[in-house]
N, C-alpha and C positions, 0 to 999 in steps of 0.2 A: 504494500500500500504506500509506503515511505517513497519508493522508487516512484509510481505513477504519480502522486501529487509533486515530484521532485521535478518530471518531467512535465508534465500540464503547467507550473508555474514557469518554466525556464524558455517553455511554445510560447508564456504569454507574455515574459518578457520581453524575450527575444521581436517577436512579432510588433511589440508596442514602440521600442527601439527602429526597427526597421521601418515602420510608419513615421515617427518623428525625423531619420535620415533621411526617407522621401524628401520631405517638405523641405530638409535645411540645401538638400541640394541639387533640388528641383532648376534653380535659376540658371546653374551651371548645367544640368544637365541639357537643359532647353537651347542654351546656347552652342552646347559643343554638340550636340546632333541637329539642329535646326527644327524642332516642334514648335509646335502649335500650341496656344491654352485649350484651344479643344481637345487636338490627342494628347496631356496631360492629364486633362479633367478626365476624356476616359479610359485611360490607361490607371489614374485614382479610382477612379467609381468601380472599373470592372475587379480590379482588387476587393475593394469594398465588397463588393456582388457575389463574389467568390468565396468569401469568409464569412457572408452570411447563409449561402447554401450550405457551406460543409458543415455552419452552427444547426442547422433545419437540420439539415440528412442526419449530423451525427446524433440530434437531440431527438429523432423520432424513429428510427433504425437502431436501435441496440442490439440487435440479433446480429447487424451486419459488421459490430464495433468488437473490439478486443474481449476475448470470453470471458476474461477477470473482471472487465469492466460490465459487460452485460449481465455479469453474475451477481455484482455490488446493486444495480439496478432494481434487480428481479426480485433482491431481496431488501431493497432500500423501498421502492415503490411498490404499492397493492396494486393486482393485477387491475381491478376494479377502478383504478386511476390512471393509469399509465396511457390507455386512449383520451383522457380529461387531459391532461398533462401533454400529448402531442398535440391535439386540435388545438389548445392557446398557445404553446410554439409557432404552431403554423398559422396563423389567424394572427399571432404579434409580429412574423416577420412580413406578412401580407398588407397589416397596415402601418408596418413600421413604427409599432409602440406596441404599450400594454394594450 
């Protein structure tokens, strides 16, 4: 368990860093390839877009996620919840909030 939370914090640091180097050097990158604010903006967004599907998929697919991890689930969530618990997953990233 030590190892998985070791590793889900170090994705999320890692990940939150690599978002803030975006941005610090975006200006340079813009410059030294010749982009656009548009392919920037979507070249950000589709990042964006991308790590909110894997948060959907991995947050409502547990069967298809690591068997430690689907096992912690099956027995963390009543089964009686677990469809309650994806439909507002997917229904919050649908409309982009709670």
């Amino acid at each position: 368990m030590r190892l998985a939370v070791a590793g889900v914090l170090g994705i999320g640091v890692a990940y939150g860093f690599a978002r803030y180097g975006f941005g610090l050097f975006l200006p340079r990158l813009r410059e030294e390839f010749g982009l656009s604010l548009t392919l920037v903006g979507a070249i950000g967004s589709a990042a964006y877009a991308g790590y909110l599907a894997a948060l959907v998929l991995a947050g409502t697919a547990s069967g298809w996620a690591w068997a430690p991890y689907s096992d912690a689930v099956d027995r963390t969530l009543p089964a009686a919840r677990r469809a309650g618990a994806a439909e507002r997953a997917r229904r919050s990233a649908l409309t982009g909030g709670g």
